[in-house]
C-alpha positions as CSV (number, residue, x, y, z in Angstrom):
1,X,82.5,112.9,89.1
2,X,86.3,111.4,89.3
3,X,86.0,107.9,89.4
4,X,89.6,106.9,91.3
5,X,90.9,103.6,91.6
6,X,92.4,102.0,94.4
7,X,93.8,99.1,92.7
8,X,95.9,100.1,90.0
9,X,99.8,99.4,90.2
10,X,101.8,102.6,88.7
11,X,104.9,100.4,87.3
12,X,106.7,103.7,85.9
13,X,109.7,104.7,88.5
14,X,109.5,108.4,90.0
15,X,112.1,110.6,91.0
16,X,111.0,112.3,94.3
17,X,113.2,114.3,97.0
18,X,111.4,115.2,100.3
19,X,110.8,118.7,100.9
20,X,113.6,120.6,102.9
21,X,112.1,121.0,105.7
22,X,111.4,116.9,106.0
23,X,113.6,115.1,107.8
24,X,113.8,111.4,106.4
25,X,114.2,108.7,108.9
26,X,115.6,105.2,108.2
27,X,113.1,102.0,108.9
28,X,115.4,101.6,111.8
29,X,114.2,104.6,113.0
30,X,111.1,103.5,113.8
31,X,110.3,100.0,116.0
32,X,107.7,97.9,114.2
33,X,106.8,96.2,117.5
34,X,103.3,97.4,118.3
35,X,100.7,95.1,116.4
36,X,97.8,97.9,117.7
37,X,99.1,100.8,116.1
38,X,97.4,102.6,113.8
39,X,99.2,102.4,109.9
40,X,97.9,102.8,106.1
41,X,99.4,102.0,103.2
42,X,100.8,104.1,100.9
43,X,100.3,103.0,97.6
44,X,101.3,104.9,94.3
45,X,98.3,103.3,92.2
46,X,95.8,104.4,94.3
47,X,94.4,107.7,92.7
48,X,93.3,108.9,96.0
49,X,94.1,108.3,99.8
50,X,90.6,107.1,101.7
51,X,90.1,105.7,104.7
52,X,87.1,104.0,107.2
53,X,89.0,105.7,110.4
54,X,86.5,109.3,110.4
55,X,87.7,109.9,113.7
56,X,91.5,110.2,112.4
57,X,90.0,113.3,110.0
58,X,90.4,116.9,111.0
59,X,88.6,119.0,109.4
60,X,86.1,116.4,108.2
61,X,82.9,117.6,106.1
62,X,80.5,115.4,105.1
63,X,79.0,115.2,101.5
64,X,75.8,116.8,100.7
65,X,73.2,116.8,97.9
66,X,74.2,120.3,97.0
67,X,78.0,119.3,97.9
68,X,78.0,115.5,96.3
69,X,81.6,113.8,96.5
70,X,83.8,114.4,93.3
71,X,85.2,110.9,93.1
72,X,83.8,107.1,93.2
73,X,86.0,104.5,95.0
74,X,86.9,101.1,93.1
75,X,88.5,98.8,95.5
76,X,89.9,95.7,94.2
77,X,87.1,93.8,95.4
78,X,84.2,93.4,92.8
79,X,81.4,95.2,92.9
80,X,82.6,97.0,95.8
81,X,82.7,100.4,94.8
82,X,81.8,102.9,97.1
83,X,81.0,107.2,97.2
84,X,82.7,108.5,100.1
85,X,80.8,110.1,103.0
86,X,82.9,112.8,103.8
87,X,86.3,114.6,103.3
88,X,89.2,115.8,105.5
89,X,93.1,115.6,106.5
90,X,94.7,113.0,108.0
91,X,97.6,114.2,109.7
92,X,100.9,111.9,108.9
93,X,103.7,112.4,111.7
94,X,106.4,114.4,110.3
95,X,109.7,116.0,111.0
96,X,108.9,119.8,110.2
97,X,107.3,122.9,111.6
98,X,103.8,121.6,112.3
99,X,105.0,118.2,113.2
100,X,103.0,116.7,110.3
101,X,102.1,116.5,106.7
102,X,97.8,117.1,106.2
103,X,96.8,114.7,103.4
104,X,93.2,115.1,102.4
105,X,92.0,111.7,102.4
106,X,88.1,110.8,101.5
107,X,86.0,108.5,104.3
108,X,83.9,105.1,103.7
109,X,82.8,103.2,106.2
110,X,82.4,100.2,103.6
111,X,86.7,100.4,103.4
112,X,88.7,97.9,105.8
113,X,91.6,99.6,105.5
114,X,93.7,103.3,105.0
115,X,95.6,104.0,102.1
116,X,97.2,106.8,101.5
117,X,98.5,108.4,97.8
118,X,102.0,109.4,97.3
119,X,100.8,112.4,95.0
120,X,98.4,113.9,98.1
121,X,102.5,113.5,100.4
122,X,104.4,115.5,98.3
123,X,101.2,118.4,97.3
């Protein structure tokens, strides 16, 4: 099992360029004035992107016996660690051929919040 933390801070600066076919808009770009619509966090500590939204998953499988989960969530809250339920892509909007990127992202209902790895945006 990969145990993945959610809480770290990676502090070393990464050089990263888009892919070609991703168009990069400007924060301008897009109106911040909807308080009820649906955002995560990207967060380049986090090990892994997870969320507690299942119904945003496509593709979603749940974990079995015979097919466990491979990682073990460690939120920043103690003793709050959590096996996800279930795996699948979340689609994030994106300027290219499919109109988004799929980032496989784990589920847990016992999460409050979506947070997605930079790693799992540019694989």
């Amino acid at each position: 099992m990969i145990v993945a933390s959610i809480n770290a801070v990676d502090i070393h600066h990464l050089s990263w360029s888009p892919a070609a076919d991703v168009q990069v808009k400007t924060v301008a770009d897009h109106p911040d004035n909807d308080p009820d619509a649906i955002r995560a966090q990207v967060d380049n500590g986090a090990h892994v992107s997870c969320t507690d939204q299942q119904h945003m998953l496509h593709g979603y499988r749940e974990f079995t016996r015979s097919r466990p989960s491979p990682v073990k969530l460690m939120p920043a809250t103690v003793n709050s660690d959590a096996v996800p339920k279930g795996v699948g892509y979340l689609h994030v909007p994106a300027k290219n051929a499919q109109g988004y990127l799929p980032v496989q992202t784990f589920y847990s209902p016992y999460l409050c919040t979506t947070v997605i790895d930079e790693r799992d945006i540019v694989n």
